[in-house]
C-alpha positions, 0 to 999 in steps of 0.5 A, spaced: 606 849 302 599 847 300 592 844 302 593 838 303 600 838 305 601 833 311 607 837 315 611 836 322 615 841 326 622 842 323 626 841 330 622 835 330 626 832 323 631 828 328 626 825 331 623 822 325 630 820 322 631 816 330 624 813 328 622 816 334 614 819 334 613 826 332 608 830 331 604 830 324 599 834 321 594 836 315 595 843 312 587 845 312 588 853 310 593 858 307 592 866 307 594 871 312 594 870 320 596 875 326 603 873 329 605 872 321 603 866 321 600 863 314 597 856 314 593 853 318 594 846 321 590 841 324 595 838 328 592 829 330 593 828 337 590 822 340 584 821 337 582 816 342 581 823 347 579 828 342 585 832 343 585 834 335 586 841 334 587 847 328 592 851 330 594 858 325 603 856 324 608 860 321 610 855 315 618 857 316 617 853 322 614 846 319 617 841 313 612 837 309 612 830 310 608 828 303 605 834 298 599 833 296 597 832 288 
């Protein structure tokens, strides 16, 4: 996983395959966070409500959708 990576929650994969929304978000750092987390992400939201947010994750616990080049 790398900056720029678009990644969604693993337990979320059925959920894209039923063609059901999911969650989505852009890698935007990696490095070392409390909790073992190593990425931080910025999870969409409803931009209409400003409900964006950057979040630290474990990267075990998300799958990329679409690397980036």
């Amino acid at each position: 996983m790398k900056v720029g990576d678009l990644v969604s929650y693993v337990f979320q994969a059925s959920r894209q395959r039923k063609g059901l929304s999911f969650d989505v978000g852009l890698v935007v750092e990696t490095g070392k966070y409390t909790g073992n987390a190593d990425v931080k992400v910025l999870w969409m939201g409803n931009a209409a409500h400003g409900t964006r947010r950057s979040l630290t994750q474990k990267s075990s616990h998300l799958r990329v959708i679409n690397e980036s080049r």
